[in-house]
SENUSE-929326 format. One record per residue (C-alpha): residue in three letters; y, z, x. Coordinates in nm, 3 decimals. Layout:
ala	Y	Z	X
...
//
This chain:
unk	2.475	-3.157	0.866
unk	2.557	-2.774	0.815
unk	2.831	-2.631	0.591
unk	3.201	-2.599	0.782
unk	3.073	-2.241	0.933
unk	3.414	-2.110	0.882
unk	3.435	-2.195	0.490
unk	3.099	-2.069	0.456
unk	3.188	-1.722	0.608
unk	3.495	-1.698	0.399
unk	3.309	-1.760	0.125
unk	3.086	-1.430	0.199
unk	3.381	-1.238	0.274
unk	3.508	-1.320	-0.086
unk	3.194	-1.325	-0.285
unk	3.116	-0.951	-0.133
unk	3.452	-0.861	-0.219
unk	3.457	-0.972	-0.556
unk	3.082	-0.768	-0.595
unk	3.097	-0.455	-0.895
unk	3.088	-0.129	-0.699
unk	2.719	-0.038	-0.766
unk	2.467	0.285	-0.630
unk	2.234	0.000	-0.556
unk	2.290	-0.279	-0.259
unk	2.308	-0.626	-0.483
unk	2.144	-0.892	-0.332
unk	2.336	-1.232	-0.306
unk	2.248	-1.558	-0.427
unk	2.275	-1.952	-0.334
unk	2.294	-2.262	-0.599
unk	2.361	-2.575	-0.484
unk	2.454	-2.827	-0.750
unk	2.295	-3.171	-0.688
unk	2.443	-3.536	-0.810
unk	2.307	-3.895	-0.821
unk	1.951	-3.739	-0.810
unk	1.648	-3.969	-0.946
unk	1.490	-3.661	-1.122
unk	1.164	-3.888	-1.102
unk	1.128	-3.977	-0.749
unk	1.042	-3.686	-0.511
unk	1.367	-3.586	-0.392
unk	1.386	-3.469	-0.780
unk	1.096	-3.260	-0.722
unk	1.189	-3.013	-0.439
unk	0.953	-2.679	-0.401
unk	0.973	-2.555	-0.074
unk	0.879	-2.237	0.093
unk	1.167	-2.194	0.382
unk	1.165	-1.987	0.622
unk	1.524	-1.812	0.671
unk	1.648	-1.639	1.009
unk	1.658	-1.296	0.825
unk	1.500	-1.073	0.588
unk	1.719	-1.131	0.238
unk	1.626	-0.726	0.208
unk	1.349	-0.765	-0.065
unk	1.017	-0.639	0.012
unk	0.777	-0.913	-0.050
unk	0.454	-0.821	-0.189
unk	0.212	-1.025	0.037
unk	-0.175	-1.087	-0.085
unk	-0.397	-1.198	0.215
unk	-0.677	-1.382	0.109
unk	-0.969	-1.360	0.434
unk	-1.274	-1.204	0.522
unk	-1.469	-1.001	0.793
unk	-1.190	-0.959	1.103
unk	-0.924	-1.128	0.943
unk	-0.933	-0.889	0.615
unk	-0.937	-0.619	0.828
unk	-0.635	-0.757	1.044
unk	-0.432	-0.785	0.716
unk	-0.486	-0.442	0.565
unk	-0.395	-0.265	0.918
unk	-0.077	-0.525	0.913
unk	0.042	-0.357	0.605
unk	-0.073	-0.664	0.276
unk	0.003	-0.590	-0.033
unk	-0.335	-0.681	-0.120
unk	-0.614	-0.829	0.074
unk	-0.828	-0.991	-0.129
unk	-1.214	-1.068	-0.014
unk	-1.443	-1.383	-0.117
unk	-1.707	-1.143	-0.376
unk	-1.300	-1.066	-0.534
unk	-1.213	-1.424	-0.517
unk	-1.548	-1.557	-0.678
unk	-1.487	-1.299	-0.957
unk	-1.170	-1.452	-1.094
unk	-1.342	-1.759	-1.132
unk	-1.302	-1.772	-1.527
unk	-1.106	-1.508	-1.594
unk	-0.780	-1.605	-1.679
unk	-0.591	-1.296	-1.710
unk	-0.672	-1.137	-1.404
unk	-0.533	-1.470	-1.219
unk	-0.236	-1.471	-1.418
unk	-0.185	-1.099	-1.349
unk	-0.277	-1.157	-0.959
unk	0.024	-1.482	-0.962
unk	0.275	-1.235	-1.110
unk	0.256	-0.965	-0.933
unk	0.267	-1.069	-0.568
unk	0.559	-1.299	-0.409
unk	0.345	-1.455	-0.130
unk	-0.021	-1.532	-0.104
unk	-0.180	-1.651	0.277
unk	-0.522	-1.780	0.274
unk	-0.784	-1.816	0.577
unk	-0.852	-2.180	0.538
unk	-1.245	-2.200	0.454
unk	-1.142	-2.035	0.136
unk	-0.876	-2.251	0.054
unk	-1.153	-2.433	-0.175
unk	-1.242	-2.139	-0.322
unk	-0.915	-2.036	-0.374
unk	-0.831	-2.356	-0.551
unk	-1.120	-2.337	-0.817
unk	-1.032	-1.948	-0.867
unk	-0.666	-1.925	-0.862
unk	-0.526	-2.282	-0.849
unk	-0.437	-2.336	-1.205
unk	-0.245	-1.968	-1.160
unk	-0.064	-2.007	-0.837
unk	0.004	-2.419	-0.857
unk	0.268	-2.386	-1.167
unk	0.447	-2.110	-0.999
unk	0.438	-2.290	-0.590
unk	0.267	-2.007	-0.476
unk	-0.020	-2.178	-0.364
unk	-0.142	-1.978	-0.031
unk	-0.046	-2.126	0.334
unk	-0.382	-2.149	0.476
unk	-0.427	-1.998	0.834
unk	-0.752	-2.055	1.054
unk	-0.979	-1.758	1.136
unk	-0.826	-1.672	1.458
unk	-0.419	-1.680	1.310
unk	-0.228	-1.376	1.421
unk	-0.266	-1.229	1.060
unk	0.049	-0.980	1.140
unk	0.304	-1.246	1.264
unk	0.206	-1.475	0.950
unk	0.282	-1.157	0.740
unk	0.635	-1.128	0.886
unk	0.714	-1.474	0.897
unk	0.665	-1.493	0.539
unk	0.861	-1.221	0.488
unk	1.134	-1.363	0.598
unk	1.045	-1.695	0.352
unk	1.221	-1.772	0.034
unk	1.086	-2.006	-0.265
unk	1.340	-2.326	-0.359
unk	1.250	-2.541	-0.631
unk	1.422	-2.772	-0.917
unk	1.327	-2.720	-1.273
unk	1.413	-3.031	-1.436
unk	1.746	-2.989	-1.336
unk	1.977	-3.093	-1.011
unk	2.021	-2.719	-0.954
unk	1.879	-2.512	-0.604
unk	1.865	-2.132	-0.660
unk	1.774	-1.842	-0.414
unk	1.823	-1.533	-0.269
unk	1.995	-1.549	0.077
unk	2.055	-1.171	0.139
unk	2.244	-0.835	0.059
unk	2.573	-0.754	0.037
unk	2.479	-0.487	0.283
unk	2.407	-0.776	0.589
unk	2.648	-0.909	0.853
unk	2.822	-1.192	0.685
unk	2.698	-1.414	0.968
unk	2.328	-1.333	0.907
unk	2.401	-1.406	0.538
unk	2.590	-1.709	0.661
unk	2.244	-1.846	0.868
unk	2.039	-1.811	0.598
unk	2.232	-2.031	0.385
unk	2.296	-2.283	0.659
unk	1.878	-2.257	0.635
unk	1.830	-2.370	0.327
unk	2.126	-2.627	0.369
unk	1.935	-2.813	0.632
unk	1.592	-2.799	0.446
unk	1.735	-2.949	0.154
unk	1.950	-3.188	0.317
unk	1.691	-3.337	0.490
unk	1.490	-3.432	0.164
unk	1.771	-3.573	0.010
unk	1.828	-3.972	0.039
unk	2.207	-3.910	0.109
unk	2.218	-3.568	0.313
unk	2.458	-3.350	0.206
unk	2.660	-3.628	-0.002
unk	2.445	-3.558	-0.217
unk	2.589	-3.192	-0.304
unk	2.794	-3.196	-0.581
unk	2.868	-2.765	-0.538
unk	2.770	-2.482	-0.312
unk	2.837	-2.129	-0.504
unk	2.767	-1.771	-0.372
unk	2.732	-1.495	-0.620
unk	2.618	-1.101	-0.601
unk	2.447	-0.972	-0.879
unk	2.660	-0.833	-1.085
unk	2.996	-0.995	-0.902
unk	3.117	-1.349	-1.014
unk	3.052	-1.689	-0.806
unk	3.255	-1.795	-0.483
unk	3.244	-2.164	-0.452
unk	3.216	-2.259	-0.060
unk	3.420	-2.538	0.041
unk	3.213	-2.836	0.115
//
């Protein structure tokens, strides 16, 4: 079950009104506060990649991990970095070079028959941080995987009940901002044993601006 839509869009209105006038557009955030969670059991282990209805207005840095067409495909769609199998094979071993690779890019996609590969090379790098690659088969529409993901946003608990992400700019229609929390809503909802009764608190906040609480 969605938030009430109408105490969700108040809750923009505020939260943008209560942002610190800035030169910069602040993005704005979502935490949802959790209760009667069984940090043990799987709904206390949520890491999900969602995809949102908009763009929260940060340019991911995408690495594409293919070869022959699909390589090619991804470096005229605009990846950050495409990364080959003779560059794959040489991180095997070299641990700095994966860690440096996992920091600096948001989203990795992977043509499946490396997945493998990509596992023995960059698994121990990417696993800690969920950004294992989505693997695609040879023939995916390289482009439309590198817009969809975009558009995708990392969740994930930390040993505590707590959901954070970004779900936009202050600079977005309040109802775009509005749909993309409603998105994440539904995706976490739906792993939880009791829906939404298990939300203790739903807060909005822009960078620099203090928290709205939304109205459950």
């Amino acid at each position: 079950m969605p938030l009430n839509t109408k105490n969700l869009l108040a809750a923009v209105k505020e939260v943008k009104s209560k942002g610190t006038e800035r030169k910069f557009s602040q993005s704005i955030d979502l935490a949802i506060n959790l209760q009667n969670i069984d940090m043990k059991k799987p709904e206390g282990r949520i890491q999900e990649n969602i995809e949102l209805p908009h763009s929260v207005g940060k340019e991911l840095k995408v690495c594409v991990i293919a070869t022959g067409g699909m390589a090619l495909q991804a470096k005229k769609a605009g990846a950050s970095l495409v990364l080959e199998k003779a560059a794959l094979e040489a991180l095997v071993g070299d641990k700095k070079k994966q860690k440096d690779l996992a920091s600096n890019y948001d989203v990795f996609i992977a043509e499946a028959p490396l997945m493998p590969l990509v596992g023995k090379s960059l698994g121990a790098s990417l696993g800690p941080r969920g950004k294992m690659p989505t693997p695609v088969p040879p023939n995916a529409d390289i482009k439309g995987q590198i817009e969809k993901h975009q558009k995708m946003v990392l969740v994930r608990m930390r040993g505590q009940p707590v959901i954070q992400c970004r779900v936009g700019t202050e600079e977005m229609k309040d109802e775009e901002i509005a749909e993309n929390v409603q998105a994440v809503v539904r995706r976490i909802e739906a792993k939880l044993k009791r829906g939404i009764k298990n939300f203790r608190s739903v807060y909005l906040k822009t960078s620099m601006g203090s928290s709205v609480k939304v109205a459950l």
